[in-house]
N, C-alpha and C positions, 0 to 999 in steps of 0.2 A: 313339548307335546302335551296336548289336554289331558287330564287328569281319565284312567283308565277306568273301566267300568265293568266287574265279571259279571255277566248275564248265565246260569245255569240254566240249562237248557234239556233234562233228565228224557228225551224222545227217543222210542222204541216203537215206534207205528211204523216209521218209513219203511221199515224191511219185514223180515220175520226172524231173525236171528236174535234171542235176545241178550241181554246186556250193554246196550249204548247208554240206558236211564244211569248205569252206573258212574259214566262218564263224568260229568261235572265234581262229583265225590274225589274221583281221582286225581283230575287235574288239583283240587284242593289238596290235597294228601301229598302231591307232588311237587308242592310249593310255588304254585302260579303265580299268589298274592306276591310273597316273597322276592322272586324273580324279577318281576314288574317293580318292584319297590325299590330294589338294588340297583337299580338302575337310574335312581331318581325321579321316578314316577307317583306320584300320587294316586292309589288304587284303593277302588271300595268295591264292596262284594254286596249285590243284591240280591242272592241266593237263588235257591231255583223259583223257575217258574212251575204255576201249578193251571192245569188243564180247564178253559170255564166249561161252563155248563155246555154241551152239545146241541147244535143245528139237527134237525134233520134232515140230511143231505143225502143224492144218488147221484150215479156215474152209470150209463148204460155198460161200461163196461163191466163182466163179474167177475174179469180176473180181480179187479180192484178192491183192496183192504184196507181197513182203518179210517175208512174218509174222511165220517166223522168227526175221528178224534186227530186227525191230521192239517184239518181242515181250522180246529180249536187249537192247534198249537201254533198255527198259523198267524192268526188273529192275535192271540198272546203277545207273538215276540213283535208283530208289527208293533202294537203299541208301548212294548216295552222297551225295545230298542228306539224307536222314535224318541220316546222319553228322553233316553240315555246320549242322544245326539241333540236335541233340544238343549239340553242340560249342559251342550258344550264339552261331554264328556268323548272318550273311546272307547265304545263298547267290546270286549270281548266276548262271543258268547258262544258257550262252551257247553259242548251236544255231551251225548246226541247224538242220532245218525243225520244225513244230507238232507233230509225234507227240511230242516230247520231253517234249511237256504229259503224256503220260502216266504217265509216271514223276515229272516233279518235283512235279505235283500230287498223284501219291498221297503220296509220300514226307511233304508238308506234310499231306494227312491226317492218314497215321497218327502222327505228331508233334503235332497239336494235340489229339486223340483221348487219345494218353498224359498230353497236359498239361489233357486235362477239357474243354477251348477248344472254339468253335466253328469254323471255316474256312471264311473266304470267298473268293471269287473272282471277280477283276478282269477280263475278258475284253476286251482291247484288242485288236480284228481285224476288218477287214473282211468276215471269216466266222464262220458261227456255229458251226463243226465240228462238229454234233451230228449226224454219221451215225454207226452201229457198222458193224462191219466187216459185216453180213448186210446193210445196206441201201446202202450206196455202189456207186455206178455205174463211178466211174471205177477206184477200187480202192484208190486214195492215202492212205493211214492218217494222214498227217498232219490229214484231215477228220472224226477221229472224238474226241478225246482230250474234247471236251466231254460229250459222250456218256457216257464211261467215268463222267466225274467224277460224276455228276448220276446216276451208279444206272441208266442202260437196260443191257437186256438185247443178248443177241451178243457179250461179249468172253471166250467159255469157253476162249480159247488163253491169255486174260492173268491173269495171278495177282488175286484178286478185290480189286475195290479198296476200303480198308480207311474205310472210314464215309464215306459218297456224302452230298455235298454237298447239299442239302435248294434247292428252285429259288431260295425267297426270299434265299438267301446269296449267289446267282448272279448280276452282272450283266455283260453285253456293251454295247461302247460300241462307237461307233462302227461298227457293223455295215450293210454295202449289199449283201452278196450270201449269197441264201439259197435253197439248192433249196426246193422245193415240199413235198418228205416230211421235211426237218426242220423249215422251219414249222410243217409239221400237228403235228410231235413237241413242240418247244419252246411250240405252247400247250397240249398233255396239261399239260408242267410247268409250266407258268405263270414262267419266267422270263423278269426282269427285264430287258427290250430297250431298249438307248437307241441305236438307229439312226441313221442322218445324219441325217433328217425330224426324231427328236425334238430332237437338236443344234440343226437350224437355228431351229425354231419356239423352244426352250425354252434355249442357248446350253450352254455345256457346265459350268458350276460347280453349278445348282442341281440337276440330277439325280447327277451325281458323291456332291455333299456330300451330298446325302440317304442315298444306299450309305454312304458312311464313316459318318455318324451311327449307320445302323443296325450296321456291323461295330463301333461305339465302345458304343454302349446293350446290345451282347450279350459285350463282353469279348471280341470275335474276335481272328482271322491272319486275315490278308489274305497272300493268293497273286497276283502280277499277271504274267499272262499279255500282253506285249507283240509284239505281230508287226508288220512291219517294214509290212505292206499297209494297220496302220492308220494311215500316214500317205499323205499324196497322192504318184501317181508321180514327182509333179512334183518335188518333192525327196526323195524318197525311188525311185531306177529299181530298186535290185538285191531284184527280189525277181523270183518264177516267177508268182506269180499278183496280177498290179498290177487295181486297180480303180479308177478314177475317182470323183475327189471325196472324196478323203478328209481329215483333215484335216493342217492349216497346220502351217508351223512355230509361230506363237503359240501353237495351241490345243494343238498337242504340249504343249509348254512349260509351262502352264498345268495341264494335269493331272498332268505331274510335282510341278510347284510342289506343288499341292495335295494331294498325296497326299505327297509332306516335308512339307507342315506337319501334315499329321493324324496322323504318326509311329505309323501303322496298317501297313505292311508290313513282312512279317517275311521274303517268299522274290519272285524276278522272274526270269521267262524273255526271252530276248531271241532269236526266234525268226524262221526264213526269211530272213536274210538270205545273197543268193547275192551273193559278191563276183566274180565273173565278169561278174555283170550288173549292174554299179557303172559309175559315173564315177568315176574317180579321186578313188575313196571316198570319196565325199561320201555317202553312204547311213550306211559306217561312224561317218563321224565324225559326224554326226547322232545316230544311236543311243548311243553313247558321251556325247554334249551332253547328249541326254537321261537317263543317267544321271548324270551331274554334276546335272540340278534335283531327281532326286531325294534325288539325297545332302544338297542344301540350297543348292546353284547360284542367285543370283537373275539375271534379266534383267539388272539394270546391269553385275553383276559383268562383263559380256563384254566383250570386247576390242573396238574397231572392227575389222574388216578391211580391207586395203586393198583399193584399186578397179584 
């Protein structure tokens, strides 16, 4: 595997709850570097990113907040991730709330775009973010970055995003919560939904492996967007927008597993985690565990703890 690359990613615009800027701090605190390393990884840390100078940018719509400076952190990771895949590297980049998708996923566009490749995308989240900034209600940009990806229209503040993801590339796991006008939009695009319903009917490898087969039959990148809501609150509290039912620590575990062995990801967001609304980071250290299976971490490998 390419030598790994933490991108800090300290963003707090996408929503309005705050604490996600904390984020990159804790994953640090929680032994990221570490983990990654143990594994036989070669990992460097190019700390956070920091905000340039602001556009003057507008959105006729006025629930919308932050644009601005959502717009500039945008920009940011595009080039800094691009960097960090240029460079042959795997970027980790590590929020942050969900707007951060906007940028790391462009970045891994226009990177597999240069390389001929097609790019796919792993949407691990309890939501399906596929509002634009013209149709969100609440205003929270970190609810549209799917949207961006996938080629709808409304993002004329953001730099155009560089070869839109085609829907069959597309898939979201784990998804329970979804307004009404991005359902109606996500079946225009016909992408690939595996929701808790299909988890429970159909368990979570065989619909998984099916997406890797096809990112593996077209030569893809795979981009995995992981947010902290797609696991249950129950071991996972620090996040602003918790939903119920989501999944376990095994089935976490298991789709890391699985997506190390299909040695298909080339870039991972680790996104929404508010350390403020932790327990005594156990959310952190969670998220961190989970990047250890994907480094190549097995179940036995783990320590007992004690009681």
């Amino acid at each position: 595997m390419p030598k790994t690359i933490l991108i800090g990613a300290p963003i707090d615009t996408g929503q309005k709850r705050p604490g996600c800027l904390m984020g990159p701090a804790a994953y640090r605190v929680a032994g990221i570097a570490r983990e990654v390393s143990s594994e036989g990884h070669g990992v460097e840390d190019w700390g956070d990113l920091t905000l340039p100078p602001l556009l003057a940018v507008a959105c006729p719509n006025p629930a919308v907040h932050s644009l601005a400076e959502t717009v500039g952190w945008t920009v940011a990771l595009m080039d800094k991730v691009d960097d960090a895949l240029s460079q042959g590297g795997f970027p980790i980049i590590m929020g942050g709330d969900h707007s951060l998708a906007l940028g790391s996923a462009a970045a891994a566009a226009a990177f597999a775009h240069r390389q001929g490749r097609p790019l796919f995308l792993l949407w691990l989240d309890a939501h399906s973010d596929f509002h634009t900034p013209m149709t969100t209600t609440s205003g929270n940009l970190h609810g549209t970055p799917l949207a961006y990806i996938a080629g709808r229209e409304g993002f004329d503040a953001f730099p155009p995003f560089p070869a839109p993801v085609p829907a069959h590339r597309i898939c979201m796991f784990g998804i329970r919560s979804v307004d009404p006008a991005e359902q109606a939009a996500m079946l225009l695009h016909d992408i690939q939904v595996n929701d808790m319903r299909v988890i429970d009917e159909r368990g979570l490898v065989a619909p998984l492996r099916e997406f890797l087969d096809l990112v593996r039959a077209e030569g893809g990148m795979l981009h995995v967007s992981l947010d902290v809501d797609f696991l249950d609150p129950s071991i996972a509290p620090a996040v602003g927008t918790t939903v119920p039912g989501g999944t376990t620590f095994r089935e976490a575990h298991l789709v890391m597993e699985l997506l190390h062995e299909s040695g298909l990801v080339t870039s991972l967001d680790l996104v929404e985690l508010n350390p403020f609304l932790d327990d005594r980071g156990m959310t952190a250290r969670l998220m961190v565990d989970l990047v250890g299976s994907l480094m190549g971490k097995k179940v036995f490998d783990r320590p007992t703890r004690s009681k």
